[in-house]
N, C-alpha and C positions, 0 to 999 in steps of 0.2 A: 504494500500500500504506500511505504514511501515513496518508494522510485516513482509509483504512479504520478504521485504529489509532485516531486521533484521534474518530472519530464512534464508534465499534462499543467502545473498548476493548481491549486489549492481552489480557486473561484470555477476551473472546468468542472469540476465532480459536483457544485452543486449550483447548475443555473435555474435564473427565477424563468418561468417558459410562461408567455404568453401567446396566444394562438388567439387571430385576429379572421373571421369569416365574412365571405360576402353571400350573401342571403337573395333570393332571388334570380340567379343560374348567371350573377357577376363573375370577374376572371382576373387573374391577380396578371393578366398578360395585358389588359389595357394601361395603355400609357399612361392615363389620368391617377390609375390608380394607385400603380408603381408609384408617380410623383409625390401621391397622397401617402404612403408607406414608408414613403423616405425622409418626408417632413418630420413626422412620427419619429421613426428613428432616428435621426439626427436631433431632435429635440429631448429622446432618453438619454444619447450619445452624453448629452452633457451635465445630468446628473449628478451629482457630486459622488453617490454610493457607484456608480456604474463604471467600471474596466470597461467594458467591453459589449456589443451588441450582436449579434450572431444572426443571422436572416438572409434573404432571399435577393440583397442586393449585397454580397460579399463581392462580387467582382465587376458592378456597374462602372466605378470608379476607375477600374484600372484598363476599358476600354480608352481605343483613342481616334478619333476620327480622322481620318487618310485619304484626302482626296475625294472628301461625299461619302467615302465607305466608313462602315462602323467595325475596327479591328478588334478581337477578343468578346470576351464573354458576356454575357447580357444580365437581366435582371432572372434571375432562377437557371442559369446555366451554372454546367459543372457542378463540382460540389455543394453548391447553394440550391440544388434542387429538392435536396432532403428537408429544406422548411418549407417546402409547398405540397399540395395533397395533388395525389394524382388528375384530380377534374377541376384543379387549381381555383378552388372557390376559399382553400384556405391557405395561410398564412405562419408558420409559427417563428417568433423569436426568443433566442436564450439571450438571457441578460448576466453579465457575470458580472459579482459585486467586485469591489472594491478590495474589501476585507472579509474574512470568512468570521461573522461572528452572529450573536445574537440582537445586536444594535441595531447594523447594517443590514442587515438581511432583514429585520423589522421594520424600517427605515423603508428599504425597497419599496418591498411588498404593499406595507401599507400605501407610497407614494402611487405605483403603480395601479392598484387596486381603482385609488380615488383619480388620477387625471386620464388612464386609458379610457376609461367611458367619453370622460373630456374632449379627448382626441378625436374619436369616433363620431360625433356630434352631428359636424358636419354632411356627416352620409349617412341616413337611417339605413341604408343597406348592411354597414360594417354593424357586427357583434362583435364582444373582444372578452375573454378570459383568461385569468391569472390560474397559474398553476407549479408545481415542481415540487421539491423536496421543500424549501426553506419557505416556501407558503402554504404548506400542510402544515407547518411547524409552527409559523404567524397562528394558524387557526386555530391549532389545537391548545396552544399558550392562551389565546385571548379567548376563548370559552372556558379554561376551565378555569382561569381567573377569573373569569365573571361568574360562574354559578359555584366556588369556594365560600361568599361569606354564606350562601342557603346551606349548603350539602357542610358544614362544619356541625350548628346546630340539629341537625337532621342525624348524624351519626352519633351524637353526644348522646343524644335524647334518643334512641333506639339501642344503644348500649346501656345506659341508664336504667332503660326501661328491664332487657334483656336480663340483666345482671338483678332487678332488685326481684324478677321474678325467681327466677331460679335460687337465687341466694337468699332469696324470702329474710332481706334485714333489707333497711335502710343506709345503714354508717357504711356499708362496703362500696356500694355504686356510688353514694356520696363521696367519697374520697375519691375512688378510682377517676371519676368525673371529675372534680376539682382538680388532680395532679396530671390528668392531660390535655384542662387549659391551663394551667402553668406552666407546660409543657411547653404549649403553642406559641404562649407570650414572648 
């Protein structure tokens, strides 16, 4: 796993992937819309959390125009054809953070989450969803932080409960109850 680390980098093993559709039998090969995908991306490009953007215009840039002809690769040629679906109605991009941490990657995700709709705006045709390892991790962090201060009292008091049945006293559950919220504290 290190070497992986060491050749591949730290932010490739875990990008934020967002997969952007067009709805309505659209095509990620019209010009307008490539333009529109590139805006996009270049507007993540500068992020503060983001390395790197990964998608379907990797080698638009490195074409060069020769006499009216267009030399090299286009928008979803070569290797860049793996972020588009085969009936090219979708889109995907890997976004590699910055830092590989819990900040940043929260940081993303959440940015992400809130201005790709943003993005999208302009064209009710475009849908857009966030996805990958480090925004299962955003979700599943921010739910169970949110339903911890219910689910505390809820185990207290079913242990409580549990205990003073079986234990048929009171002073036992009481205690046990008091020593793991002071526990908590």
């Amino acid at each position: 796993m290190d070497r992986i680390i060491e050749v591949a980098g730290v932010g490739q093993l875990f990008p934020v992937t967002a997969v952007i559709k067009i709805k309505n039998g659209g095509s990620w090969k019209e010009k307008a819309r490539q333009q529109q995908l590139i805006k996009i991306l270049d507007e993540i490009r500068t992020w503060p959390e983001v390395a790197k953007v990964q998608s379907a215009d990797l080698f638009v840039k490195l074409a060069v125009n020769l006499f009216g002809l267009r030399l090299g690769l286009g928008f979803g040629d070569g290797f860049s054809a793996r972020f588009l679906s085969r009936n090219l109605d979708y889109v995907s991009l890997d976004i590699l953070a910055k830092k590989v941490d819990d900040r940043t990657f929260d940081s993303l995700v959440k940015r992400l989450r809130d201005r790709l709709p943003r993005m999208l705006a302009d064209d009710p045709a475009l849908v857009g969803w966030v996805g990958g390892n480090p925004s299962v991790a955003w979700e599943t962090k921010t739910h169970l932080t949110a339903s911890l201060p219910t689910m505390i009292p809820i185990v207290i008091g079913v242990a409580f409960l549990l205990m003073a049945l079986f234990l048929r006293s009171l002073v036992i559950p009481t205690k046990a109850v008091l020593l793991n919220v002071l526990s908590l504290a």
